[in-house]
C-alpha positions, -999 to 999 in steps of 0.1 A, spaced: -143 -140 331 -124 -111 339 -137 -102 370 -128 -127 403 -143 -158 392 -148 -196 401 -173 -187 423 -184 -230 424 -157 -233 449 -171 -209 475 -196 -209 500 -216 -186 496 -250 -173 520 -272 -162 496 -276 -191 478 -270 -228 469 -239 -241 459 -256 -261 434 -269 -225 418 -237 -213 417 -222 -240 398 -251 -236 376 -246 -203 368 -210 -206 368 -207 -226 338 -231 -207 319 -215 -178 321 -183 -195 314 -200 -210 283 -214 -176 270 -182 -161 274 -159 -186 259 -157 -163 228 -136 -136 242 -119 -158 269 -81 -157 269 -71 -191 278 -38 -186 294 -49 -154 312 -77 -175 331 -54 -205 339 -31 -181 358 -56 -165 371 -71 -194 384 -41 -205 401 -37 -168 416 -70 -173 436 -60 -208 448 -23 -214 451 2 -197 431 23 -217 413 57 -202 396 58 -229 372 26 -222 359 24 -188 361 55 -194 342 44 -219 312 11 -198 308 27 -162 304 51 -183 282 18 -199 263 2 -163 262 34 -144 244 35 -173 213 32 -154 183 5 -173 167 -29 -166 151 -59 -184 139 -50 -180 105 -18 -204 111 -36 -226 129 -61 -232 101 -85 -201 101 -104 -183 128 -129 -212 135 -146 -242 128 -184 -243 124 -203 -254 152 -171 -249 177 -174 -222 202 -136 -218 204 -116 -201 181 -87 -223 164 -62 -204 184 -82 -216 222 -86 -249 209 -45 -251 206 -40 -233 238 -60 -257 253 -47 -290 234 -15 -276 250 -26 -278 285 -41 -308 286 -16 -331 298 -11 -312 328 -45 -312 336 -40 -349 340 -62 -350 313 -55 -383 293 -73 -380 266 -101 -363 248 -126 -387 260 -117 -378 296 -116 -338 283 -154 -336 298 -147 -345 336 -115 -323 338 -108 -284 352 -104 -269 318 -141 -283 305 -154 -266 334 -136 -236 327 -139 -235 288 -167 -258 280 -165 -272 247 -172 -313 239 -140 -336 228 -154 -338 188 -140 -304 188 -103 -316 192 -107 -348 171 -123 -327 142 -93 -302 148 -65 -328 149 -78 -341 116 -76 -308 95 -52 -315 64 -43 -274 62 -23 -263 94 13 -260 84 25 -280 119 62 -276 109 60 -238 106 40 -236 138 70 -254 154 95 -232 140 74 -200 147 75 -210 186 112 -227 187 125 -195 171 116 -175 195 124 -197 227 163 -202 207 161 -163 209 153 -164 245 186 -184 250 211 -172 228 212 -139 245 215 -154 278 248 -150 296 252 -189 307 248 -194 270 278 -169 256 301 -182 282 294 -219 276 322 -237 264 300 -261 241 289 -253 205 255 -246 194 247 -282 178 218 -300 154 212 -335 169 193 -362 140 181 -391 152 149 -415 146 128 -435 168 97 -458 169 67 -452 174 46 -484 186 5 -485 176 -15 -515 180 -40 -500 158 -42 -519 123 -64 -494 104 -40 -464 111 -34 -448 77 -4 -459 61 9 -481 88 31 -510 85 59 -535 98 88 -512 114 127 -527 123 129 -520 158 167 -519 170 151 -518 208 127 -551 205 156 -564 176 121 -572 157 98 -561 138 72 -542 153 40 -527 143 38 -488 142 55 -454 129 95 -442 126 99 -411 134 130 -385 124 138 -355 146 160 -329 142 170 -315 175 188 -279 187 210 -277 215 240 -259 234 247 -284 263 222 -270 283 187 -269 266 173 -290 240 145 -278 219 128 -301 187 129 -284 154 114 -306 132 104 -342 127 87 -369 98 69 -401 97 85 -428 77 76 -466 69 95 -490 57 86 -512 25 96 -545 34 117 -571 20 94 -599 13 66 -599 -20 31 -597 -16 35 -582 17 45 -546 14 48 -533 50 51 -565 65 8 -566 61 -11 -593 44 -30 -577 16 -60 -577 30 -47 -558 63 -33 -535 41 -69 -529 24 -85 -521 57 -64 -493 70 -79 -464 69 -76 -439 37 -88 -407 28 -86 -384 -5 -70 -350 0 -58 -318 -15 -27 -324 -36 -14 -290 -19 -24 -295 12 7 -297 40 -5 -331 53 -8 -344 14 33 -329 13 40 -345 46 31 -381 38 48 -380 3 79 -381 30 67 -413 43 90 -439 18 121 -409 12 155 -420 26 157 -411 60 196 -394 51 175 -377 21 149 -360 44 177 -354 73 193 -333 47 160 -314 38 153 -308 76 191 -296 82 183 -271 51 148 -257 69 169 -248 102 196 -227 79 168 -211 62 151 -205 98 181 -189 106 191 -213 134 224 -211 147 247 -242 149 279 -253 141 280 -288 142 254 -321 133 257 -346 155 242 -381 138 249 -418 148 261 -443 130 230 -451 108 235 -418 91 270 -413 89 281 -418 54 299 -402 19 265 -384 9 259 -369 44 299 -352 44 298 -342 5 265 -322 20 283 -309 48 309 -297 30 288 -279 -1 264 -260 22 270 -218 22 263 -223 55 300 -232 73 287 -264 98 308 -296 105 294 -330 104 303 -350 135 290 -387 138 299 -422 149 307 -443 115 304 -482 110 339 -501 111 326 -514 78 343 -514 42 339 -478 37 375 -470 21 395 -444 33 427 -426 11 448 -422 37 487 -399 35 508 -428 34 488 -467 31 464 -458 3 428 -466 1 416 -482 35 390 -498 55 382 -483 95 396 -517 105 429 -514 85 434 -479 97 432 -491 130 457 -517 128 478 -497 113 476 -470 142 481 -498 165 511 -512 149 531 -479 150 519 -472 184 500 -440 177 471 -454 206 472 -433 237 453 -434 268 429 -406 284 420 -409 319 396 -385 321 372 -409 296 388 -436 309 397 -452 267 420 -456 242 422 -431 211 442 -428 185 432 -401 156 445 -398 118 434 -375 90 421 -392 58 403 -384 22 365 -396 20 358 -390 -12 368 -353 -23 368 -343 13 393 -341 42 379 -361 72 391 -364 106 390 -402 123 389 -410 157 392 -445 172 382 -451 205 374 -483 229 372 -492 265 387 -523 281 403 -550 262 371 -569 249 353 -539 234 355 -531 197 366 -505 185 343 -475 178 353 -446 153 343 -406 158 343 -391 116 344 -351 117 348 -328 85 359 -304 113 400 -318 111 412 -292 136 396 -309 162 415 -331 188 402 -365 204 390 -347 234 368 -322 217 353 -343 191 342 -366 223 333 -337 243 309 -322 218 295 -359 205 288 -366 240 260 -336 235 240 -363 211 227 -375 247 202 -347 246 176 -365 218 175 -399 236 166 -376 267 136 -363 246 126 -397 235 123 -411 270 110 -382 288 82 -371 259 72 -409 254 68 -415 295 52 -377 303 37 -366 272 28 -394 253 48 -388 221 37 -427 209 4 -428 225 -17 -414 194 -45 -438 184 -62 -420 156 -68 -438 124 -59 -405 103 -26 -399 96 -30 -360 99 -38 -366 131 -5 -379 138 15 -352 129 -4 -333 150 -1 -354 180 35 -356 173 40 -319 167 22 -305 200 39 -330 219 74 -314 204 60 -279 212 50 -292 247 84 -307 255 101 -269 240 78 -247 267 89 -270 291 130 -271 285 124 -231 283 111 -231 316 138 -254 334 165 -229 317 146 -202 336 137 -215 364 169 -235 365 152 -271 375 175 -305 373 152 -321 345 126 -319 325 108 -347 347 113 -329 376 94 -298 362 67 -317 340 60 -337 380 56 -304 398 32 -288 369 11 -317 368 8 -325 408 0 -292 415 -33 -290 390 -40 -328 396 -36 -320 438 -64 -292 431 -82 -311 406 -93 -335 429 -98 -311 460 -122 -291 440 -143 -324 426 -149 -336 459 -152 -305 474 -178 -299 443 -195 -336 451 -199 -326 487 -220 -288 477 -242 -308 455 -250 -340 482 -259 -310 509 -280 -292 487 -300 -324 474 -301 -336 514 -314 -299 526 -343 -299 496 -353 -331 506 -358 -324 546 -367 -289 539 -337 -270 551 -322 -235 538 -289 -255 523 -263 -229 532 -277 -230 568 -270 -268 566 -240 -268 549 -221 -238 578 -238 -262 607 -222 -291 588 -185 -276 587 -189 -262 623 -191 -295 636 -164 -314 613 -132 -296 610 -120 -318 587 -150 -308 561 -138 -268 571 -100 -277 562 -110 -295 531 -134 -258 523 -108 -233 527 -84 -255 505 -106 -256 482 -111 -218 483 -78 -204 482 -52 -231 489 
């Protein structure tokens, strides 16, 4: 493997191409034990078309500071791969327009690495790889990469947490755990997973720090979850280790979703991540969030869209408060101004919530919209700030939408739940290689990049199967009428320069 390889996609006039190929992927299966994975894939694209972004994402891959041990020991028995390949190569796979693992055998990378798809399914399910220190171990280091960067020091926009949740869709009935979900998309209840994420950004790269699983109980008797109780008695259920991480993990599954944000938001001070404001929606904005805010060591501000609800406010000179009263009253003594660069009305009063001095901003465009209010514990801030660094909350609906269409951040179909968080996780570490390299190589989007990655290795993908196809149809054709097949095979691209184009792209494209 460290010498020039892929030898299957050349011609060669000593002997068959079919011998090749055979010999190829035994030596590639007898030597999977001391194979660097990312070391090959670049040096595969080397021999047949260089690619930056690749070169790139597997130098990047190569440099994570990871070992079997936190990625569940060296090995499994009867796998050939060592813990730490089989991750490097769960990694790739999407770009290898590999679907799934039941497509794993067919693709580049099982021709390269061997290795059958029970070895990821068994690997997805173990219950004793601590997923959310992996994530931090890797987003650590990329923040590192980008805090030191002059674009970053110069940027006018704070170093921010973003918290926000989303669904997760599965059609799958005996999914561990699952249940009846409130989806604010469909407005219905929908069948599948929430998820909470906790999201780092400084305007210009996002990267995902941390997530959990939740379900929701359900409202109605005798049907927990929204399930009958005999749907609820065929999902799928396993005993494990009280310790384990997964065991930990699912005990998160019921907690308030404002509970766990805070527990998240504590993991990324004790990671030593730096940020200076959360940026939440409505959902989460509340008293319990801002006393939090307020009592950490670290120094953050909370900054979040509240509900215009009957939340009372102690304000200087009305007294206790509604959003709705405080707006009137703002209205009435014509403290509403006009920004064109937003193109809204604001108006902006400091209030008590609770112990705590808050900052309020209301805000709404054209006459027929309500009214919308911005709540900071940061009370030096002016209208224009507070919507300036909101407007940075963008960045987590960007990861929902790109990592669900690219990556496939709802497309896990595994009964186990462990198998979820893993799914979940390496999509997250996925989407942070990927935002590292469009800071680098300073691409528009994330789409952009993941569409160049993936049609470059599906472009030679398919050039090398049919190419492959064609070696294999001459030699069977030259056996049968008796002719030397690499004879056969130079006679057949001397006459068809279309079969000679399609070789030498094949060769070193």
């Amino acid at each position: 493997m460290h010498k020039k390889g892929f030898e299957y996609f050349r011609v060669s006039r000593k002997m068959s191409k079919l011998d090749v190929a055979k010999k190829t992927y035994s030596k590639l299966k007898a030597m999977s034990k001391i194979t660097k994975i990312p070391s090959e894939i670049r040096n595969f694209f080397s021999e047949k078309r260089r690619s930056a972004v690749m070169d790139t994402f597997t130098r990047l891959l190569e440099n994570i500071n990871l070992d079997c041990r936190s990625l569940g020991g060296m090995k499994r028995p009867n796998c050939r791969l060592t813990n730490l390949q089989v991750f490097q190569i769960l990694v790739l796979l999407p770009f290898f327009a590999v679907k799934g693992f039941s497509h794993y055998g067919g693709s580049a990378l099982s021709r390269m690495f061997g290795g059958k798809k029970d070895m990821f399914y068994s690997y997805m399910s173990q219950d004793d790889i601590n997923w959310r220190n992996v994530i931090y171990r890797i987003t650590n280091w990329l923040v590192a990469k980008v805090v030191v960067r002059d674009d970053h020091k110069k940027s006018k926009l704070p170093a921010v947490l973003i918290a926000d949740d989303t669904d997760l869709p599965k059609t799958g009935f005996q999914m561990e755990s699952i249940g009846k979900i409130f989806s604010h998309v469909h407005r219905k209840c929908i069948l599948g997973y929430k998820s909470l994420m906790l999201c780092w950004s400084d305007g210009r790269t996002q990267f995902m720090l941390d997530f959990s699983l939740h379900g929701e109980k359900g409202k109605i008797e005798g049907k927990e979850q929204g399930l009958t109780s005999a749907q609820r008695k065929r999902r799928y259920g396993r005993e494990r280790d009280k310790d384990s991480h997964v065991a930990r993990r699912k005990e998160e599954y019921f907690m308030s979703k404002v509970a766990r944000l805070m527990e998240m938001v504590k993991e990324a001070i004790r990671n030593r991540i730096p940020f200076e404001y959360l940026l939440v929606d409505s959902w989460f904005t509340c008293r319990e969030l801002v006393d939090f805010a307020c009592r950490r060591h670290k120094k953050f501000h909370l900054l979040g869209m509240a509900k215009m609800g009957n939340t009372k406010y102690e304000t200087a000179h009305w007294g206790e408060l509604s959003a709705k009263a405080i707006v009137a009253k703002l209205k009435a003594k014509k403290e509403v101004k006009y920004s064109r660069k937003y193109r809204c009305h604001y108006a902006g009063i400091e209030v008590m919530l609770g112990k705590h001095p808050v900052k309020m901003f209301f805000c709404k465009r054209g006459k027929k919209e309500a009214w919308k209010v911005l709540l900071t514990t940061d009370t030096s801030l002016n209208f224009m700030r507070a919507y300036e660094i909101y407007s940075m909350r963008w960045s987590i609906e960007v990861f929902f939408s790109d990592s669900k269409r690219m990556l496939g951040l709802a497309d896990c179909s595994s009964r186990d739940f462990s198998a979820h968080i893993a799914h979940v996780s390496l999509v997250m570490i996925r989407y942070n290689m990927l935002a590292s390299i469009k800071r680098t190589l300073d691409y528009d989007t994330i789409g952009g990049l993941f569409g160049d990655m993936y049609m470059g290795v599906h472009e030679l993908t398919v050039i090398e199967k049919i190419w492959g196809i064609i070696v294999e149809v001459v030699a069977v054709v030259a056996e049968l009428i008796g002719a030397d097949s690499d004879e056969l095979t130079m006679q057949i691209l001397e006459n068809d320069k279309r079969l000679a184009a399609l070789r030498a792209y094949a060769q070193a494209a």
